[in-house]
Legacy VTK file of the C-alpha trace (Angstrom):
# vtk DataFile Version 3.0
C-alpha trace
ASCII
DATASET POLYDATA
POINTS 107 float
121.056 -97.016 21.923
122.300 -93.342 22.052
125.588 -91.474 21.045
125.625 -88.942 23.940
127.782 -85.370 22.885
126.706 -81.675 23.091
127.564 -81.135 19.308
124.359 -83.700 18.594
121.379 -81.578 18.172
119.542 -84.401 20.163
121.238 -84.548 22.955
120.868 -82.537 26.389
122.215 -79.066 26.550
123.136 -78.540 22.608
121.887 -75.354 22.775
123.951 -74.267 25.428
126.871 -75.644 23.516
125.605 -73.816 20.683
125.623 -70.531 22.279
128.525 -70.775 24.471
131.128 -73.243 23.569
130.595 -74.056 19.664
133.309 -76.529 19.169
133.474 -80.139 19.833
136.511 -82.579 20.921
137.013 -86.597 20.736
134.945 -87.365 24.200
132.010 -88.601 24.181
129.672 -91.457 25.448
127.516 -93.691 23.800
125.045 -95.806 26.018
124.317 -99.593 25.116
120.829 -101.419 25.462
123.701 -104.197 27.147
122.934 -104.471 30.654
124.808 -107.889 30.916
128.374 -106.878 32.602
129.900 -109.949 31.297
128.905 -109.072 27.587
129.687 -105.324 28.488
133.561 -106.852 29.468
133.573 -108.840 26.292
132.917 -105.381 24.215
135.920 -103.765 26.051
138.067 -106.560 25.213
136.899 -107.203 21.913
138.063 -103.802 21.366
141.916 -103.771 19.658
142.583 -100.118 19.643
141.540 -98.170 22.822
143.061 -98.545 26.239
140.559 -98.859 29.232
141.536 -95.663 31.400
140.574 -92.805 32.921
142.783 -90.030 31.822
141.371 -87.473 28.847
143.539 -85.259 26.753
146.553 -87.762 25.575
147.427 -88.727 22.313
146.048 -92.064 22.512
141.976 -93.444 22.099
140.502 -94.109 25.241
137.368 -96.578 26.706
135.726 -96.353 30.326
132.994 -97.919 31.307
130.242 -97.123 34.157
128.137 -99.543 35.350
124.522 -99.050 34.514
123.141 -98.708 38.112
125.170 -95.486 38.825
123.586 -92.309 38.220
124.761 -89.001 38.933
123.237 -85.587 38.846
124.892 -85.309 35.210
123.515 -88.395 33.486
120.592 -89.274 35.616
118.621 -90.133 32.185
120.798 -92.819 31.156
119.434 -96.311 30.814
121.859 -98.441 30.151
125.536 -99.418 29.560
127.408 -96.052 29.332
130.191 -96.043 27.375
132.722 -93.040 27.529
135.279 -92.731 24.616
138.169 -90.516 24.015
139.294 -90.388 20.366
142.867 -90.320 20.025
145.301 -89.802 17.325
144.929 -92.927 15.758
143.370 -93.418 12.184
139.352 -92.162 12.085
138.745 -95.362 9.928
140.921 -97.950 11.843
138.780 -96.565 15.048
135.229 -96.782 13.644
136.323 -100.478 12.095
137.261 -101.522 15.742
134.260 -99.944 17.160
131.985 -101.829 14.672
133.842 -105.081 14.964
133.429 -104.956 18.691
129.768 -103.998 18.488
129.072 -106.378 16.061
130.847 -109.431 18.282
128.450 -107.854 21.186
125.104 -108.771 19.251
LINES 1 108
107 0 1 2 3 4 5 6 7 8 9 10 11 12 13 14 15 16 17 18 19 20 21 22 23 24 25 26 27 28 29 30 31 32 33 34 35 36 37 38 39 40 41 42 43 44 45 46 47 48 49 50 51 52 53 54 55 56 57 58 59 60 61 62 63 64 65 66 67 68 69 70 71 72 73 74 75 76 77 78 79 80 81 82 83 84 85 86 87 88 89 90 91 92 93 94 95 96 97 98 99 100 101 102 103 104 105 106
């Protein structure tokens, strides 16, 4: 449904980023028309190359997920499955294929 990072020229506060920040890292969110918990789950574990945690900065590729009824004063405009992702050091390609295969198991 959405791929939700300040580097996106769609997404809330890019030109903030723009003006004071400028460069991007691996973290990000994406949020998932999903609502189902149970088919949320199955993504996670369909997933072969990111651990579930909590903990952003390491060396390896990261998943968390936040139930769709929680909204906080930062994402208040999320509708939906959110998704939080931190890209490790693991191969770009190998990481997209595992995303896809995931996603595409989800449909």
């Amino acid at each position: 449904k959405a791929v939700l990072h300040p580097a996106l020229p769609k997404c809330d506060g890019h030109e903030n980023w723009k003006k004071y920040i400028g460069r991007s890292s691996g973290t990000f969110g994406i949020v998932l028309n999903e609502k189902r918990e149970e088919k949320i789950f199955e993504f996670l574990d369909n997933l072969q190359l990111f651990y579930k945690g909590v903990s952003w900065g390491g060396y390896e590729s990261l998943v968390l997920y936040r139930q769709p009824d929680i909204k906080t004063a930062e994402t208040p405009y999320i509708d939906g499955s959110y998704i939080r992702l931190h890209i490790g050091l693991e191969n770009t390609a190998d990481l997209i294929e595992d995303l896809e295969n995931a996603l595409n198991k989800l449909k």
